[in-house]
PyMOL commands that place a pseudoatom at each C-alpha (Angstrom):
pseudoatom trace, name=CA, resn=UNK, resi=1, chain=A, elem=C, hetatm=0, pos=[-10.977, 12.803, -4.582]
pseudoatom trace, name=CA, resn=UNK, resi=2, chain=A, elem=C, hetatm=0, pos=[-10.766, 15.683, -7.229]
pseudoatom trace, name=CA, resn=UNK, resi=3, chain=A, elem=C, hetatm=0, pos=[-8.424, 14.741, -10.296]
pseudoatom trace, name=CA, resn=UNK, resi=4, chain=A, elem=C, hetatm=0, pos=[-6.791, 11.667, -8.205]
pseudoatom trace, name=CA, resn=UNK, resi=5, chain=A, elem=C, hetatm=0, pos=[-3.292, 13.526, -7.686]
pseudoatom trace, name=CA, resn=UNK, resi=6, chain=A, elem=C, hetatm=0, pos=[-2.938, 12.788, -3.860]
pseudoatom trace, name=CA, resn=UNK, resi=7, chain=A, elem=C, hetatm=0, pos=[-4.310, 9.321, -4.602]
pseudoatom trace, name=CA, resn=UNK, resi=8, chain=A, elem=C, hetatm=0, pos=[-1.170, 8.863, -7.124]
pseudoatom trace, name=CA, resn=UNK, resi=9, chain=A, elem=C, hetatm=0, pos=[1.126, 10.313, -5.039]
pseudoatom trace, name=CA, resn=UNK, resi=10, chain=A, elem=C, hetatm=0, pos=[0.424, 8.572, -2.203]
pseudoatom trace, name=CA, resn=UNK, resi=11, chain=A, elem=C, hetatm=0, pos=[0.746, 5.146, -4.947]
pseudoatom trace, name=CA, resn=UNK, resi=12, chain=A, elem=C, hetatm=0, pos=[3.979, 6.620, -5.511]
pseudoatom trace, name=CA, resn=UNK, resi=13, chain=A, elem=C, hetatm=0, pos=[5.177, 7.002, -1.603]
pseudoatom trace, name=CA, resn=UNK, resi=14, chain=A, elem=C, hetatm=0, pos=[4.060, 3.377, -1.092]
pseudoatom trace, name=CA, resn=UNK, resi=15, chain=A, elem=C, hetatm=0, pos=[5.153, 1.683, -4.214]
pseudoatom trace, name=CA, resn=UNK, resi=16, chain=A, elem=C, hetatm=0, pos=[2.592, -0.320, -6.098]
pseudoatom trace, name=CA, resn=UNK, resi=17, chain=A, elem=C, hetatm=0, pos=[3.197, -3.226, -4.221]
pseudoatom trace, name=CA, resn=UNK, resi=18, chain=A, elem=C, hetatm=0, pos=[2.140, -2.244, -0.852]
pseudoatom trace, name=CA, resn=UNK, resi=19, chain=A, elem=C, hetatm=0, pos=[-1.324, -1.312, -2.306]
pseudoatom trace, name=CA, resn=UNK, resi=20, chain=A, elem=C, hetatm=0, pos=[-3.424, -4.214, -1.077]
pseudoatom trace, name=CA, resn=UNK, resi=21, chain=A, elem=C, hetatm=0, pos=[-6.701, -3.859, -2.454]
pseudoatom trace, name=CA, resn=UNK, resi=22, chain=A, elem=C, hetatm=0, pos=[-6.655, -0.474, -5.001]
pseudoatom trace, name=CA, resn=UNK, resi=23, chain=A, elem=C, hetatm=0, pos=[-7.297, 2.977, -4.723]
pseudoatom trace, name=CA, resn=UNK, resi=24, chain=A, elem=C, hetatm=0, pos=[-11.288, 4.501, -3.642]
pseudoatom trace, name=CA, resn=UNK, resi=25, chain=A, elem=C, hetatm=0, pos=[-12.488, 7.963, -4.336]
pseudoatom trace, name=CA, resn=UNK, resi=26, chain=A, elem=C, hetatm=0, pos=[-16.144, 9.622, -4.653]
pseudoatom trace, name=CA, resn=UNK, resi=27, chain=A, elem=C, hetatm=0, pos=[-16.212, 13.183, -6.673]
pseudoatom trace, name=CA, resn=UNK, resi=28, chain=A, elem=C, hetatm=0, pos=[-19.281, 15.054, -7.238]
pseudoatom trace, name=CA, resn=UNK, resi=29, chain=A, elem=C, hetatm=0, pos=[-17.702, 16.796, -10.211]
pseudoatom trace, name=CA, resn=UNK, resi=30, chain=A, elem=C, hetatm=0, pos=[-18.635, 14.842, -13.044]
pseudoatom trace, name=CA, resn=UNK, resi=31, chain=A, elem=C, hetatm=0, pos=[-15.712, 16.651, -15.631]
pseudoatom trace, name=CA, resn=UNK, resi=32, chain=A, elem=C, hetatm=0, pos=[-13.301, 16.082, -12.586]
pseudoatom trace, name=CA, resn=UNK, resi=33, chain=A, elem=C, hetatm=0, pos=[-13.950, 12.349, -12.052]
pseudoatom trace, name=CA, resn=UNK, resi=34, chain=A, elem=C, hetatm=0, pos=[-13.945, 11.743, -15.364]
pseudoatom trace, name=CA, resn=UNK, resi=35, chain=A, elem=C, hetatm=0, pos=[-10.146, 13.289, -15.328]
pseudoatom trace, name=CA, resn=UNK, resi=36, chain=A, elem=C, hetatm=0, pos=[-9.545, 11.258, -12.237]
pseudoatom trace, name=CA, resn=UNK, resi=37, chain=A, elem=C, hetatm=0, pos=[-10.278, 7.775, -13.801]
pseudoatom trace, name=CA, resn=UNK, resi=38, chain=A, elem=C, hetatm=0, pos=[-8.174, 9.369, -16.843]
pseudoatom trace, name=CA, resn=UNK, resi=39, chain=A, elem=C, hetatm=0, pos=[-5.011, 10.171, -14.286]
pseudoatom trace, name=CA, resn=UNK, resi=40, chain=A, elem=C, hetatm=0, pos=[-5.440, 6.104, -13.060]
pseudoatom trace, name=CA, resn=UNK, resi=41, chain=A, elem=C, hetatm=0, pos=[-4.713, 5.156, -16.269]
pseudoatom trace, name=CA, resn=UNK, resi=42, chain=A, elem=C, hetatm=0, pos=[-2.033, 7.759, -17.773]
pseudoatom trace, name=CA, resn=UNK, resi=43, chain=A, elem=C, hetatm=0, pos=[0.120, 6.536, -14.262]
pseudoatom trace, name=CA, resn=UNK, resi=44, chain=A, elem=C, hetatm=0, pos=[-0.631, 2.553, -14.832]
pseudoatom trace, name=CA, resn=UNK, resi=45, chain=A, elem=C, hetatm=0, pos=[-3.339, 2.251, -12.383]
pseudoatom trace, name=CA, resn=UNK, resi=46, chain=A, elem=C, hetatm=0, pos=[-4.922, -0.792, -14.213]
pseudoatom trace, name=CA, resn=UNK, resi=47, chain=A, elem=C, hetatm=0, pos=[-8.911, -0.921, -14.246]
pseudoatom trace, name=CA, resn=UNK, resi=48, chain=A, elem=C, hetatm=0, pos=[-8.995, -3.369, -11.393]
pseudoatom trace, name=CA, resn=UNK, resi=49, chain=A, elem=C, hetatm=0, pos=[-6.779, -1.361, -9.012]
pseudoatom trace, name=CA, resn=UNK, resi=50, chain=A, elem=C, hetatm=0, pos=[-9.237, 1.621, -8.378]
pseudoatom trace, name=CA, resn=UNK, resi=51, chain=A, elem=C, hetatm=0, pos=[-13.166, 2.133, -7.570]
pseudoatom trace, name=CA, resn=UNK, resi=52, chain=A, elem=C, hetatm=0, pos=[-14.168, 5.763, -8.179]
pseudoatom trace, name=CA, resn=UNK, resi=53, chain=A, elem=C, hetatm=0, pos=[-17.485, 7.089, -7.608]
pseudoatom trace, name=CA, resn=UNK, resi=54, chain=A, elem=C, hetatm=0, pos=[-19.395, 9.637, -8.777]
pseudoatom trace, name=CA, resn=UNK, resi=55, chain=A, elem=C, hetatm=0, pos=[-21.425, 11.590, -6.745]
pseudoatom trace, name=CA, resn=UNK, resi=56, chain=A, elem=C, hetatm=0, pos=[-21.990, 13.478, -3.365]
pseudoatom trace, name=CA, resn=UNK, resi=57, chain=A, elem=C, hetatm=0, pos=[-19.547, 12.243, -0.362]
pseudoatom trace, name=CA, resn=UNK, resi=58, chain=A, elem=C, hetatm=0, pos=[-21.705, 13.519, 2.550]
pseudoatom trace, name=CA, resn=UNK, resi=59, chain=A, elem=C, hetatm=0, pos=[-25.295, 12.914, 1.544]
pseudoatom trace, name=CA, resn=UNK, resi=60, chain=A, elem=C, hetatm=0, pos=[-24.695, 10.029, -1.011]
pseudoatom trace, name=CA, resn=UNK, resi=61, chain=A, elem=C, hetatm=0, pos=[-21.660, 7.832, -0.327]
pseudoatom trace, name=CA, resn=UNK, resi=62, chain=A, elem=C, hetatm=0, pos=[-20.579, 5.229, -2.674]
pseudoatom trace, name=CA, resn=UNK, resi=63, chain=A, elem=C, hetatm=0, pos=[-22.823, 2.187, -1.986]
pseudoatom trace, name=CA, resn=UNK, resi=64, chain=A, elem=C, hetatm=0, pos=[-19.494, -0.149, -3.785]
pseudoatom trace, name=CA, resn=UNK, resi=65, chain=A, elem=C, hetatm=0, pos=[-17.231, 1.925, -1.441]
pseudoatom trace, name=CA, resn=UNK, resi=66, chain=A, elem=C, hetatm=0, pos=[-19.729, 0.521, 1.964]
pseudoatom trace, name=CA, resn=UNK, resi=67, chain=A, elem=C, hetatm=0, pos=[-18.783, -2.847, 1.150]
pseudoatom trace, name=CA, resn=UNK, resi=68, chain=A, elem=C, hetatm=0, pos=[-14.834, -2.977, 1.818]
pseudoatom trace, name=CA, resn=UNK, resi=69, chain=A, elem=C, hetatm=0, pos=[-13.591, -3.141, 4.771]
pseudoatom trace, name=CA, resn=UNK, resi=70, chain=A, elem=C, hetatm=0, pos=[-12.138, 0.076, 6.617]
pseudoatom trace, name=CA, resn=UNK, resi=71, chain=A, elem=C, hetatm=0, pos=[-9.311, 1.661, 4.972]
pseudoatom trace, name=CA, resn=UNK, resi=72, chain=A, elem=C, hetatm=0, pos=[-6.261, 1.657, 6.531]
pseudoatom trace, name=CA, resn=UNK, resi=73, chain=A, elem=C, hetatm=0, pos=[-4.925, 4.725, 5.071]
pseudoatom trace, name=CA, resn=UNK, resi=74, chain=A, elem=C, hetatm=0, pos=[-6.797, 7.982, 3.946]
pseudoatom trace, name=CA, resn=UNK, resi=75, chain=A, elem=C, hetatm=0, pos=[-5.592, 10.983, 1.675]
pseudoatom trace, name=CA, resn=UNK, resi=76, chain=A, elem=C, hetatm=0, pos=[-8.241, 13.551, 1.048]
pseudoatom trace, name=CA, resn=UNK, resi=77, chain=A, elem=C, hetatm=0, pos=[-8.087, 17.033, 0.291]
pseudoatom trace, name=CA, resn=UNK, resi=78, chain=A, elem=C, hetatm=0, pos=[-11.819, 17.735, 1.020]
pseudoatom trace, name=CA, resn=UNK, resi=79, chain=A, elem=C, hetatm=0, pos=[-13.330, 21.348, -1.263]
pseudoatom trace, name=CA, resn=UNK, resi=80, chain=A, elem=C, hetatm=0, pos=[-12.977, 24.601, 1.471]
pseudoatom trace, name=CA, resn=UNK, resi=81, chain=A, elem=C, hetatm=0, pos=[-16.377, 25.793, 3.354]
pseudoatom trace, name=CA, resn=UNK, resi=82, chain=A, elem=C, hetatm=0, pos=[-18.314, 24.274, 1.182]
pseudoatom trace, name=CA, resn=UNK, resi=83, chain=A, elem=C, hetatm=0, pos=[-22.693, 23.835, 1.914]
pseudoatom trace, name=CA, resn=UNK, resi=84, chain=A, elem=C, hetatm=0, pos=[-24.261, 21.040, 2.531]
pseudoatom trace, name=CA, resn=UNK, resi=85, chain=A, elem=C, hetatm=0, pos=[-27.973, 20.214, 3.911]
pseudoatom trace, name=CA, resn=UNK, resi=86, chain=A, elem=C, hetatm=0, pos=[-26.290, 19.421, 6.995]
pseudoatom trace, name=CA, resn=UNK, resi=87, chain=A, elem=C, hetatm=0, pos=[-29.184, 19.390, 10.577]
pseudoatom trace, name=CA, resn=UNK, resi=88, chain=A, elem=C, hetatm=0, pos=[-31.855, 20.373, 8.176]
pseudoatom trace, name=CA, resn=UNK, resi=89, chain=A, elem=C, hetatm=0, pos=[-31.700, 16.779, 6.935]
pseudoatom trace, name=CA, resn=UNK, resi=90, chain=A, elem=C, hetatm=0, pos=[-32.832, 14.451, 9.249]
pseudoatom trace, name=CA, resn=UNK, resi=91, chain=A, elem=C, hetatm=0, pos=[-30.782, 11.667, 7.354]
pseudoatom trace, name=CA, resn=UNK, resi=92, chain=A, elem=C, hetatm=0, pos=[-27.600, 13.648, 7.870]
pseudoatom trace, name=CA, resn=UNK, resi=93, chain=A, elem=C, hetatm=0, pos=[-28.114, 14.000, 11.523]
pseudoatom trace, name=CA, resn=UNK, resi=94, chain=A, elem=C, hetatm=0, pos=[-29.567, 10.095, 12.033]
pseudoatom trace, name=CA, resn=UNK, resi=95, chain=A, elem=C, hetatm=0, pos=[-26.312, 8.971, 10.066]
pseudoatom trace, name=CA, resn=UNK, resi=96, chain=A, elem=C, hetatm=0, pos=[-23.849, 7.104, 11.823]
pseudoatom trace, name=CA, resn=UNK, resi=97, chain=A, elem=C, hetatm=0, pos=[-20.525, 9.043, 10.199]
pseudoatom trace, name=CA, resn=UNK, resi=98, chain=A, elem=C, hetatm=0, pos=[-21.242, 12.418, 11.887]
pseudoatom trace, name=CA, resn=UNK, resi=99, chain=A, elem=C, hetatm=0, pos=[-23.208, 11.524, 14.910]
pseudoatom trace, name=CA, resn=UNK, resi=100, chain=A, elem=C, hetatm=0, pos=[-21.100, 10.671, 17.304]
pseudoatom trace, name=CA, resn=UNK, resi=101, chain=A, elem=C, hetatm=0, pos=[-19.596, 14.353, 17.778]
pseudoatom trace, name=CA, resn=UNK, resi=102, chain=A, elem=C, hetatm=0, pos=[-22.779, 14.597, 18.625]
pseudoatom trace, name=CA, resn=UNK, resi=103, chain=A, elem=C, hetatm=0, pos=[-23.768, 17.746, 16.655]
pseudoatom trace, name=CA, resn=UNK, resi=104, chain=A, elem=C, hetatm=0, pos=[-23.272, 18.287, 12.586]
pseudoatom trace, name=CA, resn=UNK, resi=105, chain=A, elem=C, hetatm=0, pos=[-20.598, 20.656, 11.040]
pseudoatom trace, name=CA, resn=UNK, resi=106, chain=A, elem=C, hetatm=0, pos=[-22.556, 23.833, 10.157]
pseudoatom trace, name=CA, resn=UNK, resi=107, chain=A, elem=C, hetatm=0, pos=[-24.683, 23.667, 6.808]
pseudoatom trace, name=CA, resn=UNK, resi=108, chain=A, elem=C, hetatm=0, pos=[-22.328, 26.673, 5.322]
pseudoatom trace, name=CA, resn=UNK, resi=109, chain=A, elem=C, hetatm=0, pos=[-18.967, 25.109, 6.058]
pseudoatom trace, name=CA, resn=UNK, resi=110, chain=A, elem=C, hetatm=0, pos=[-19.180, 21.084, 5.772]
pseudoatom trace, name=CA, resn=UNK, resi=111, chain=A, elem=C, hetatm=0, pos=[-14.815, 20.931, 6.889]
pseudoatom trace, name=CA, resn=UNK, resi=112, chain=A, elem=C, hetatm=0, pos=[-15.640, 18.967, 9.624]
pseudoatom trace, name=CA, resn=UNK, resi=113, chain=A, elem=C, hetatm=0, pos=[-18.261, 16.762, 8.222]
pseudoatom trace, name=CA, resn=UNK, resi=114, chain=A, elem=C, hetatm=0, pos=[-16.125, 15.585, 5.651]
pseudoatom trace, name=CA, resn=UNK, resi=115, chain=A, elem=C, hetatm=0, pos=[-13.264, 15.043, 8.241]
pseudoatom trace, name=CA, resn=UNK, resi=116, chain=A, elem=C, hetatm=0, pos=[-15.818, 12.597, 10.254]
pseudoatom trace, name=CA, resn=UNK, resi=117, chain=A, elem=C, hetatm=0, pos=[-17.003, 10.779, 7.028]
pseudoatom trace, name=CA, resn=UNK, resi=118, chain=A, elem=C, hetatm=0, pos=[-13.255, 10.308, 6.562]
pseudoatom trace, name=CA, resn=UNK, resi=119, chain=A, elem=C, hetatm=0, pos=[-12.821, 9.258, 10.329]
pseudoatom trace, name=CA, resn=UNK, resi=120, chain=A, elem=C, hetatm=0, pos=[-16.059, 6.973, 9.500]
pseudoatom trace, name=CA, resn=UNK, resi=121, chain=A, elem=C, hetatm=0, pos=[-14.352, 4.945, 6.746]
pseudoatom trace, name=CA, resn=UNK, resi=122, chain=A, elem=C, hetatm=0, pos=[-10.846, 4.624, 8.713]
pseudoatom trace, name=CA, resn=UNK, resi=123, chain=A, elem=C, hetatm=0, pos=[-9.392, 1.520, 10.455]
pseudoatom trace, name=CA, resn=UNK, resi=124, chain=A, elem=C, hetatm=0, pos=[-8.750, 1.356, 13.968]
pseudoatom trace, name=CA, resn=UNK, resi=125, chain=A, elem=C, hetatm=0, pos=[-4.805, 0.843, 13.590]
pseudoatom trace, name=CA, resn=UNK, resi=126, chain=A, elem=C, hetatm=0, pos=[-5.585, 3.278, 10.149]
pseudoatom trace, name=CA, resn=UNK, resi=127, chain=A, elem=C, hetatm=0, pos=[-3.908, 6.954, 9.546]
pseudoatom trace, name=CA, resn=UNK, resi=128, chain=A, elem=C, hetatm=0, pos=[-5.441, 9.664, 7.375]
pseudoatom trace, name=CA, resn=UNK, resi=129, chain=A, elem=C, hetatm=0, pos=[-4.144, 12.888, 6.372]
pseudoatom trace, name=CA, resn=UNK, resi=130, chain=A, elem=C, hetatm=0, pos=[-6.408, 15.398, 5.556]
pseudoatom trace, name=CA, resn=UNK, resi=131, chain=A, elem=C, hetatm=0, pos=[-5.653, 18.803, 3.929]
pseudoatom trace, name=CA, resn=UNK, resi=132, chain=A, elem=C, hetatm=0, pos=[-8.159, 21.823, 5.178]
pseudoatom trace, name=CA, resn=UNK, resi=133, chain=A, elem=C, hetatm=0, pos=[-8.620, 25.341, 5.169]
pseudoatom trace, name=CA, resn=UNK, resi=134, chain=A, elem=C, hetatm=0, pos=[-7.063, 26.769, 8.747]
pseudoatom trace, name=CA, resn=UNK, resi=135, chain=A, elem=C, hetatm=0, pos=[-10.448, 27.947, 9.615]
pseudoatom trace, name=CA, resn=UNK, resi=136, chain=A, elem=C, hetatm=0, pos=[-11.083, 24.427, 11.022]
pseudoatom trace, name=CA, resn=UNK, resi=137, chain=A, elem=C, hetatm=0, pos=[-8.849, 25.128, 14.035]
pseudoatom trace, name=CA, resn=UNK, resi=138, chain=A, elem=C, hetatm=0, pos=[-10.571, 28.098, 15.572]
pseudoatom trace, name=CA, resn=UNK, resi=139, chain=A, elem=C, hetatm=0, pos=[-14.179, 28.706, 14.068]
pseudoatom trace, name=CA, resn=UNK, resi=140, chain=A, elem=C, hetatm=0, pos=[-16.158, 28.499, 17.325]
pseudoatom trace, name=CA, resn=UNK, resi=141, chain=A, elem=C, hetatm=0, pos=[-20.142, 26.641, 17.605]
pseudoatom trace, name=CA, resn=UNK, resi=142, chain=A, elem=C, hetatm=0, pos=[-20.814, 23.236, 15.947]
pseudoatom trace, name=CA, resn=UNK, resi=143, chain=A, elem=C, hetatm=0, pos=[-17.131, 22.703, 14.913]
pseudoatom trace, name=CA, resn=UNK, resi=144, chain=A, elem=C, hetatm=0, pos=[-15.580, 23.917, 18.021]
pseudoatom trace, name=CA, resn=UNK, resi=145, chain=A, elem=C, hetatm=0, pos=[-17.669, 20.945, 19.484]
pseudoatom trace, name=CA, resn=UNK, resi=146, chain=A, elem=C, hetatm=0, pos=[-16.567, 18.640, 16.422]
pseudoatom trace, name=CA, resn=UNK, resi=147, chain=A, elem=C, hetatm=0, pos=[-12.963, 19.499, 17.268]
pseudoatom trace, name=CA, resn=UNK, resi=148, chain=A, elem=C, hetatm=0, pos=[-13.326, 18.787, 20.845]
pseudoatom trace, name=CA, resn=UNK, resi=149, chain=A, elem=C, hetatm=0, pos=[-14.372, 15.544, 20.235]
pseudoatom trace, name=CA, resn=UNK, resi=150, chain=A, elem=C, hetatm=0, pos=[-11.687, 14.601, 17.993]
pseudoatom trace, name=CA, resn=UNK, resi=151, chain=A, elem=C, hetatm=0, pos=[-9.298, 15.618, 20.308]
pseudoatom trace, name=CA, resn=UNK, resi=152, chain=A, elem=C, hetatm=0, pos=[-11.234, 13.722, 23.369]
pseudoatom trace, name=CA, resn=UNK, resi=153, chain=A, elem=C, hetatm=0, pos=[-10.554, 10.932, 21.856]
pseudoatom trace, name=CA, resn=UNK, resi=154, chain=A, elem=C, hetatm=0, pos=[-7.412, 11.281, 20.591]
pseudoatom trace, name=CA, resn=UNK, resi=155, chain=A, elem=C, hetatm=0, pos=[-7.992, 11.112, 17.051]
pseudoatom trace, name=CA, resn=UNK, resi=156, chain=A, elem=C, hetatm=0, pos=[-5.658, 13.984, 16.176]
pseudoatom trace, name=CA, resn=UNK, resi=157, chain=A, elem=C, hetatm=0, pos=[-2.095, 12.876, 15.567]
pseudoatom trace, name=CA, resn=UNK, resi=158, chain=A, elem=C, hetatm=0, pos=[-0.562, 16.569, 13.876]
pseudoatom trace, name=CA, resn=UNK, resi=159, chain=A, elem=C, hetatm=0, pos=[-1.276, 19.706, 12.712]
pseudoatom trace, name=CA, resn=UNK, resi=160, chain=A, elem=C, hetatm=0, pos=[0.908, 21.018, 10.222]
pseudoatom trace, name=CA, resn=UNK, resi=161, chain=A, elem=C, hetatm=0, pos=[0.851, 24.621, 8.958]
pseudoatom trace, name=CA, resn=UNK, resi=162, chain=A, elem=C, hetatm=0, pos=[1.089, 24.686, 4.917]
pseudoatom trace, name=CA, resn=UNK, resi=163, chain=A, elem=C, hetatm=0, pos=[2.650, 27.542, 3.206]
pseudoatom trace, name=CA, resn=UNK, resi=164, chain=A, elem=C, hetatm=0, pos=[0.580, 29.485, 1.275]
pseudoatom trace, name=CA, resn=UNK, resi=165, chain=A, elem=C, hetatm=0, pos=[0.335, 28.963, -2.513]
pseudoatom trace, name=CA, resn=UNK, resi=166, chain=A, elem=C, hetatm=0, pos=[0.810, 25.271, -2.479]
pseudoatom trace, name=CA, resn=UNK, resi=167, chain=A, elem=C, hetatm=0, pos=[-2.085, 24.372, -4.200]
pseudoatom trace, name=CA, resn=UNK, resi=168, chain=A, elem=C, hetatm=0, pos=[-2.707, 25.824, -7.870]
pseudoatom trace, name=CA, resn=UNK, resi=169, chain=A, elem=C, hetatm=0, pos=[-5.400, 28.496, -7.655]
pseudoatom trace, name=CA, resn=UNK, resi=170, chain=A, elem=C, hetatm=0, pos=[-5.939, 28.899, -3.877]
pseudoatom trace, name=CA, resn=UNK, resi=171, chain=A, elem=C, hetatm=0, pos=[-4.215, 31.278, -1.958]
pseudoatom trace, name=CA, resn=UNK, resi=172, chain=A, elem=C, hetatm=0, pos=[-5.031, 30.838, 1.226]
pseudoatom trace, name=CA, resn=UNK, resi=173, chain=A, elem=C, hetatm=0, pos=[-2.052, 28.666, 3.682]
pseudoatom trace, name=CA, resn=UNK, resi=174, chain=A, elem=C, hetatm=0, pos=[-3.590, 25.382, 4.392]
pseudoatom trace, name=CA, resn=UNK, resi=175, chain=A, elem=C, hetatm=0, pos=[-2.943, 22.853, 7.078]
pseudoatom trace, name=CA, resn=UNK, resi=176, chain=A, elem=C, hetatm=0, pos=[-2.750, 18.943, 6.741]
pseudoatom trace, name=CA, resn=UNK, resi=177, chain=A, elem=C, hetatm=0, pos=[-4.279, 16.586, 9.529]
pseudoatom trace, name=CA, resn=UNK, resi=178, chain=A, elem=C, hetatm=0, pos=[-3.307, 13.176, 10.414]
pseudoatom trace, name=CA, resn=UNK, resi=179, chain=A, elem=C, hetatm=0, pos=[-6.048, 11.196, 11.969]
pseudoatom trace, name=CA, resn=UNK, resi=180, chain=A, elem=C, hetatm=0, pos=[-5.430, 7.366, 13.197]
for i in range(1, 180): cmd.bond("trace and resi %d" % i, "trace and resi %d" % (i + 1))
show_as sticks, trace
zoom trace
């Protein structure tokens, strides 16, 4: 979830009234969820509106965050090629969020996984957007077969190009996913 700023815009797209149940996020930077819980309250996000986690996404999820039901919309902005353990953990490749691509993301570039842990935690009638690094859309192996799935079954809504320089400190153009 980073610092929380797509969670708060996305409060501010909806209004604070069509936010049912509060705002969820896991961060496995302990400085940065620390200024993520900070950003709830500096924009009026009241103590009982949000559950934030600390900790890894892929290979520790939120035990608080299993509990609720699936969410019915999803904002991430997942960190670019980042490593993970990925199909040398037997956990990981056992686990119900990524397994039904049938194969894991690679362990140097976890993209994908995050974009099926995302996909895991989704509602049927549910919509995510998801912000990635364009290599996503044409590495070949492991997510090649990740993307086919997606698009098998129709999970992929858009594909939007981002300009480059959006995002302070990366340089790179990015593109945005919507998943329902």
């Amino acid at each position: 979830m980073g610092s929380g700023p797509l969670l708060l815009k996305f409060l501010k797209v909806l209004g604070p009234n069509r936010v049912r149940t509060g705002f969820y996020g896991q961060e496995i930077n302990l400085t940065t969820y620390n200024l993520a819980r900070i950003n709830m309250f500096l924009h009026n996000v009241g103590y009982d509106k949000f559950s934030l986690a600390y900790g890894d996404t892929l290979t520790d999820p939120s035990l608080e965050h299993q509990e609720e039901e699936p969410f019915e919309a999803i904002v991430s902005n997942p960190p670019y090629s980042t490593r993970w353990a990925g199909d040398s953990d037997q956990v990981l490749i056992d686990d119900e969020r990524f397994s039904p691509a049938g194969v894991l993301a690679p362990k140097s570039k976890a993209d994908m996984a995050f974009v099926m842990h995302i996909l895991s935690w989704l509602a049927v009638n549910g919509t995510a957007a998801i912000v990635e690094f364009p290599g996503v859309l044409y590495r070949g192996g492991a997510e090649q077969k990740i993307r086919k799935y997606l698009v098998d079954n129709n999970y992929v809504d858009t594909v939007i190009q981002l300009p480059p320089d959006l995002f302070y400190g990366i340089t790179i153009a990015t593109r945005s996913h919507r998943k329902r």
